[in-house]
N, C-alpha and C positions, 0 to 999 in steps of 0.2 A: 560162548563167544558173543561178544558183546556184539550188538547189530542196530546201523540206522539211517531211518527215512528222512530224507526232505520230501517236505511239498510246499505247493505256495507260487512257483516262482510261474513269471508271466512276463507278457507284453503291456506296457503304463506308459502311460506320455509325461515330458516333464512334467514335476512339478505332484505328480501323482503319487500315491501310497498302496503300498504291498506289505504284508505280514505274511513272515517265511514259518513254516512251524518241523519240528524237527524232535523226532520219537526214537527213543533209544529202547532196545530191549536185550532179553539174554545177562539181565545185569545180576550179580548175588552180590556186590561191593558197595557205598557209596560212593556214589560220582563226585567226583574230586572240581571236575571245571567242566562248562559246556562252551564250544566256542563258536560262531562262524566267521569262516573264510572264503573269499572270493578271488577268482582268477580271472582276466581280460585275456583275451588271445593277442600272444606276444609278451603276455608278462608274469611275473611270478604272483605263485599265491602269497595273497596277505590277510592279516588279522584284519578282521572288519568288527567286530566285539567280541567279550568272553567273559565268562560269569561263574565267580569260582564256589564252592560250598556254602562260606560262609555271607555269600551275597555281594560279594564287591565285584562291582567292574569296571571295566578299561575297554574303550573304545578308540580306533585309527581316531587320529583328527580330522578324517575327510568327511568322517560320517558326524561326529559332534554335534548333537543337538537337532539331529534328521533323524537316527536312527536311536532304538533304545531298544535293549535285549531283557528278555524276562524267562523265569523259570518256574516251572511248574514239577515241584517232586516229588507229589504223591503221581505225575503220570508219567515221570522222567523223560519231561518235554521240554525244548526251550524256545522260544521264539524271540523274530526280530520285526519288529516294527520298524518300516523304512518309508517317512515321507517327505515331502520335498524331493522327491526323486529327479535326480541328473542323467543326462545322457552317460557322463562319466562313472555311471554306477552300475553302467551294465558290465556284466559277467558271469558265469557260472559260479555261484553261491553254495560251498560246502560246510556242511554241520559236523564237527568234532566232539566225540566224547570222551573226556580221561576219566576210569575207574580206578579207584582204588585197588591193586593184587590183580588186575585185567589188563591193565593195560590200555592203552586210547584206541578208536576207529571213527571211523569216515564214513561219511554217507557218500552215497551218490553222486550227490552235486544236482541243484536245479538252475535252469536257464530265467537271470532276468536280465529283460531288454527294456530301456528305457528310450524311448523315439517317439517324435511325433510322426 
């Protein structure tokens, strides 16, 4: 059963940077896409970046050139570089893993709050 951590997430004032990092284990497939997603209270989850095998990604427009997702796959890790940080970017920040013959899973979700 595939399984996985967020860590990273905090309290930053605008304008500030955070890097989310996010560990997948239990895998015997290659990982097909990593992705994170984020929820605000009151609204649905959305694509905030994702990073498929062969290294291409797609990021919302709201994050565009704030944020930038990276992969590391000898540790089956991916992280999100997020600065210029907006009050509008707070939310609970979930990491997605799709395996190949596994299937996808979620982490947790970590809390980030952007406020002065």
């Amino acid at each position: 059963q595939v399984h996985v951590v967020e860590s990273g997430g905090g309290l930053v004032q605008p304008g500030g940077s955070l890097r989310l990092s996010c560990a997948a284990s239990g895998i015997f497939a290659s990982i097909s896409a990593m992705g994170w997603y984020r929820q605000a209270p009151g609204k649905q989850r959305e694509l905030v970046a994702r990073i498929i095998s062969g290294g291409s990604t797609n990021y919302a427009d709201s994050v565009k050139g704030r944020f930038t997702i990276s992969r590391e796959n000898a540790k089956n890790t991916v992280y999100l570089q997020m600065n210029s940080l907006k009050p509008e970017d707070t939310a609970v920040y979930y990491c997605n893993v799709d395996v190949w013959y596994q299937g996808d899973a979620w982490g947790q979700g970590t809390q980030v709050t952007v406020s002065s």
